[in-house]
N, C-alpha and C positions, 0 to 999 in steps of 0.2 A: 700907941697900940701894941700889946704884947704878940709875942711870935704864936700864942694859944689860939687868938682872937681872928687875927689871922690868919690859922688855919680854919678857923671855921669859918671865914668867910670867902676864902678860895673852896673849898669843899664845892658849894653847889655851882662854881663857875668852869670847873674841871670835870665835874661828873660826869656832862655830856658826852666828853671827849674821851672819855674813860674806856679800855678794852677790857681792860683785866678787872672786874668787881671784887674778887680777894685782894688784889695788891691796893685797892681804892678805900677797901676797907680798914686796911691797914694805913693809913697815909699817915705821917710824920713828916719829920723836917728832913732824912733823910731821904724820905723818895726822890725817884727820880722819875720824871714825866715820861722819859723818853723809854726807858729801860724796865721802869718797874710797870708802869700803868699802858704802855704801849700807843701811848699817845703820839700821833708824826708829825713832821715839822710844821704842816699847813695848817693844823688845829692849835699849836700852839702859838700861830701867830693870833687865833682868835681868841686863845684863852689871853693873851696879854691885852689886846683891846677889851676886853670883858671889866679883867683887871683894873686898867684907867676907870673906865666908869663905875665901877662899884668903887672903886677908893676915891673918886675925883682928884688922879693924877696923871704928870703924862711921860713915859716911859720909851726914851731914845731909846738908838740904835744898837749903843753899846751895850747898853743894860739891857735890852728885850735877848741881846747872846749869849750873857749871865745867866738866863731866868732857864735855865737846866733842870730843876731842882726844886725844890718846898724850900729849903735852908735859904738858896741865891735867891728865890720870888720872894722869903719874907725880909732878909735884908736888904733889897731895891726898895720893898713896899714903906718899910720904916724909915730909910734915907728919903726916899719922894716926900713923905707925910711931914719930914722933918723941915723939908724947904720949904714948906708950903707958907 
């Protein structure tokens, strides 16, 4: 799955959680969840369960502290798909 595809399928799993509508609109692999989009730590744990189930993978401890970012969520996302 490409890093494209992947954003569009984090897109509607993020939105909710979303503060800023201009930085969402902008989203790229730069963003940053925490900084750009104003998203806090408690919503991010549910954008990663979201995650699991729309990719059907399952995303340890250490990776879920990685997932800062669009960049770091789509390389866990293609590492997870890759073990599968």
């Amino acid at each position: 799955m490409t890093a494209e595809e992947i954003i569009e399928k984090l897109k509607p799993i993020v939105k909710p959680f979303v503060k800023d509508e201009d930085a969402f609109n902008q989203l790229d692999a730069k963003t940053d969840f925490i900084t750009d989009l104003n998203i806090n730590s408690a919503n991010l744990v549910d954008i990663v369960l979201d995650v699991e189930d729309a990719f059907g993978i399952v995303i340890d401890n250490a990776s879920m502290e990685k997932m800062l970012n669009v960049e770091n969520t789509i390389a866990i996302i293609q590492t997870k798909l890759a073990e599968k």
